[in-house]
C-alpha positions in Angstrom: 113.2 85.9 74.4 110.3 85.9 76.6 109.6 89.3 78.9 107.5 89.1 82.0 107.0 91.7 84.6 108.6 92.6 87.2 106.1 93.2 90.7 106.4 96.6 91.2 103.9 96.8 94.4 106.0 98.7 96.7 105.1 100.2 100.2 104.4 103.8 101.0 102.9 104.7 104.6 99.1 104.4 104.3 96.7 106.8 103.9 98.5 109.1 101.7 97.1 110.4 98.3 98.4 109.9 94.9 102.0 111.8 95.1 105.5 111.8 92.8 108.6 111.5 94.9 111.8 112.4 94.2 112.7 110.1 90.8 108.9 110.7 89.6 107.3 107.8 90.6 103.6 107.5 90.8 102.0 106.5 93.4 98.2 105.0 94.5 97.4 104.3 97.8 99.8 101.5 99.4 101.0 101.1 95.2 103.9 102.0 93.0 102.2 102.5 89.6 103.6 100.8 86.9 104.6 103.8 83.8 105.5 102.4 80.5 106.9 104.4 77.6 107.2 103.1 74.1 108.4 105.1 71.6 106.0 105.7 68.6 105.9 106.8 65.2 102.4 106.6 63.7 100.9 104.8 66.4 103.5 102.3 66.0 106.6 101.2 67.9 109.7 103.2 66.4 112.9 101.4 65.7 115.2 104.0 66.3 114.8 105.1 69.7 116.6 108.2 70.1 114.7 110.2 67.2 111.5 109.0 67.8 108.2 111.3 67.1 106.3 110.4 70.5 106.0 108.3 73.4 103.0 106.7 74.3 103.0 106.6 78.6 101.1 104.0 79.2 99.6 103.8 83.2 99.5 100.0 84.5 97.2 99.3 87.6 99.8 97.4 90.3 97.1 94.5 91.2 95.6 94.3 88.2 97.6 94.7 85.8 96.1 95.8 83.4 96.4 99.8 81.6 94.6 102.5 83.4 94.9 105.1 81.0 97.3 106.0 77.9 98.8 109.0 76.2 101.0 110.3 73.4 102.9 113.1 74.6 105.6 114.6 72.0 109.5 113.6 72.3 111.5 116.4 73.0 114.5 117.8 70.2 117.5 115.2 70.2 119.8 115.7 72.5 122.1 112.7 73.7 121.5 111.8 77.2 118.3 113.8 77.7 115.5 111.3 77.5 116.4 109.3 80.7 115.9 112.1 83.2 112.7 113.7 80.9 110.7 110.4 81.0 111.8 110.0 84.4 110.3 113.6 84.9 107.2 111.8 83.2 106.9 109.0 86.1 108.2 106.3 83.7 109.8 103.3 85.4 109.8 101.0 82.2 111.0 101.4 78.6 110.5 99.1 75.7 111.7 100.0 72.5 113.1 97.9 69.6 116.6 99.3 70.0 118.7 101.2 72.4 122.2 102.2 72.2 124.7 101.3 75.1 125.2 104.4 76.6 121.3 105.3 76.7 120.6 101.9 78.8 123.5 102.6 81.5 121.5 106.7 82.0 118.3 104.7 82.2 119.6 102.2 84.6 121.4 105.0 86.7 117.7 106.7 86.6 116.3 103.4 87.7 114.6 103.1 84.7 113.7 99.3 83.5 114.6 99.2 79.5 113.7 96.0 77.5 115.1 96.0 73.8 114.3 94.2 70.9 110.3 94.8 70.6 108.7 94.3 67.8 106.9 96.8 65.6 103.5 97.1 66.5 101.0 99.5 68.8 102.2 100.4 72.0 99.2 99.4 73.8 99.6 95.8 72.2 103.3 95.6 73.2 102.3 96.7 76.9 99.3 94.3 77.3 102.0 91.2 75.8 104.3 92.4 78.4 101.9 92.3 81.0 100.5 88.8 80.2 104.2 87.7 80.1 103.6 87.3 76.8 106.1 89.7 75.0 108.8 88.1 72.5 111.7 90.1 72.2 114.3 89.7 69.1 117.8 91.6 68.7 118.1 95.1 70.0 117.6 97.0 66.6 120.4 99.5 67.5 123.8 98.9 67.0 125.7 101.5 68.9 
């Protein structure tokens, strides 16, 4: 399946600097950045996305599109239902990873976190820039429960 984005220019009253509401949301100016998190094993999209090694945050620019800066930050230990609220603690509004069990995409969607399943293995930053073109092919979601 084909991905595109989603336009995530939002309002905020002008004039106010760079600040993280409530849900941790970035935001520039008049903008809601765009977060992504992939998660990675050797610089590489992971498969199984609850036991993941990393995840690369990946900061889109709103007009442009296009990544503004990119980080690997460390996945915290295991625990089932945890990584929804964390990465939301991290400013992330989108997840795409190659599989995602059921229960895992209803905490995201109840953290309003955006999940798309069924990348495939590559870089994160190559994922990202496909999704941003509306270029990103998705397969099956790789996880089965």
């Amino acid at each position: 399946m084909l991905v595109t984005p989603k336009n995530y220019r939002t309002s905020q009253p002008p004039g106010n600097p760079p600040r993280r509401p409530a849900g941790g949301h970035l935001w520039k100016g008049n903008f809601h950045l765009m977060r992504i998190a992939i998660p990675v094993a050797n610089r590489c999209l992971a498969q199984h996305f609850g036991h993941c090694e990393k995840f690369a945050l990946l900061d889109v620019d709103p007009v442009s599109q296009k990544i503004t800066h990119a980080t690997e930050v460390d996945a915290p230990e295991h625990q089932p239902g945890l990584l929804p609220a964390w990465l939301r603690d991290q400013g992330v509004n989108l997840v795409i990873a190659g599989g995602m069990g059921t229960r895992a995409r209803t905490l995201f969607e109840a953290a309003a976190i955006q999940v798309i399943t069924g990348a495939p293995a590559a870089d994160a930053a190559t994922i990202a820039r496909q999704y941003l073109a509306g270029a990103l092919v998705t397969g099956e979601n790789a996880c089965d429960h």
